[in-house]
C-alpha positions, 0 to 999 in steps of 0.5 A: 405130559399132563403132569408136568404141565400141572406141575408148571402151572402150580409152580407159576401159582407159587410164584404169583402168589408170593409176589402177591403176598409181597405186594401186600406186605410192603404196604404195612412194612418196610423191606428191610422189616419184612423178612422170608419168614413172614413172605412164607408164613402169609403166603402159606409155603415152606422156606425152601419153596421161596428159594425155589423161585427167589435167590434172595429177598431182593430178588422180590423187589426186581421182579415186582418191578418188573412189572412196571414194562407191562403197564407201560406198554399196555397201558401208558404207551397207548395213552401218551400216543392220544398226544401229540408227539412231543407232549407224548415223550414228557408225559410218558416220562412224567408217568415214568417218575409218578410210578415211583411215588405209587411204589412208595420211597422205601420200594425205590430206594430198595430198587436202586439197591438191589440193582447195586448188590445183585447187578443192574443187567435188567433195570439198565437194558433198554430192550425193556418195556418202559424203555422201549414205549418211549423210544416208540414216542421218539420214533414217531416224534422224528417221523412226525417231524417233530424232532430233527431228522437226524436225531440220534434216537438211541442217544436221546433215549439214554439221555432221558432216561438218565434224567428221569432215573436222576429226578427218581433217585433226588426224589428219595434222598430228598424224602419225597418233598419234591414233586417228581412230575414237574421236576421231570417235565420242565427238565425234558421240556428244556432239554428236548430244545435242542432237538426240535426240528423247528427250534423257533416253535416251542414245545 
């Protein structure tokens, strides 16, 4: 029983360790530079190691991403729930497009491609973290009466997050020479009118 345990733990090492090497490498190289070779090489294991863990080389960019759920709730959730109800739901969103400026635009353009070539099941669930902390903001936004009471929460979650993946996706065809947080902002800020619970009160 220790053994396998011991096994697990270095497989999990394996794992963490070629993401870590490829974290690395996509700050020097672009994805399509980087191959499997190079992730083995630097991360010090056999190719069949790699296919171990990864079925291909995209496999990388989802999981990277995956991430992204885990900085949101830990840490950007709590931090929007400090604001006030509705300024929580822009800037949860602002925060949403200012992390693919972190990721960089090769990054997110390869993320949009893999969901295309490997299936988009994990980034288009809204069961995940980042969709999740801002369908708590809503949440809080119609039980603080912010929002109609009435509001279609599940609607208005797709609806933003439609959005805010749209100004993602403009930002990289247009190479980054848009500012993605006041795109995002000023979009959601006109769009969430229509649900204010005090239309007369601006956000």
């Amino acid at each position: 029983m220790e053994k396998k345990q011991t096994r697990k733990q270095q497989a999990l090492q394996t794992r963490a360790n070629i993401l870590a090497v490829c974290t690395r490498l996509l700050r020097e190289h672009t994805f399509d530079e980087l191959s499997i070779t190079m992730i083995c090489r630097e991360a010090d294991i056999s190719v069949g190691a790699f296919y171990h863990h990864f079925k291909t080389k995209s496999d990388i960019i989802v999981e990277l991403y995956r991430d992204v759920d885990a900085i949101f709730m830990n840490d950007v959730l709590p931090a929007c729930c400090l604001l006030p109800p509705l300024e929580a739901i822009l800037q949860y969103l602002c925060e949403q497009c200012g992390y693919a400026e972190t990721m960089g635009i090769d990054s997110i353009k390869n993320v949009y491609k893999a969901q295309i070539d490997n299936g988009n099941t994990f980034f288009a669930s809204n069961a995940r973290g980042l969709p999740d902390g801002l369908r708590c903001l809503l949440q809080r936004a119609v039980r603080e009466c912010c929002l109609k009471t009435d509001t279609d929460i599940e609607k208005l979650l797709e609806e933003l997050l439609i959005m805010s993946r749209g100004v993602i996706y403009y930002w990289c065809i247009r190479n980054g020479e848009i500012n993605v947080r006041d795109y995002i902002y000023h979009m959601a800020e006109g769009y969430l009118q229509a649900y204010l619970a005090n239309p007369s009160i601006s956000l």
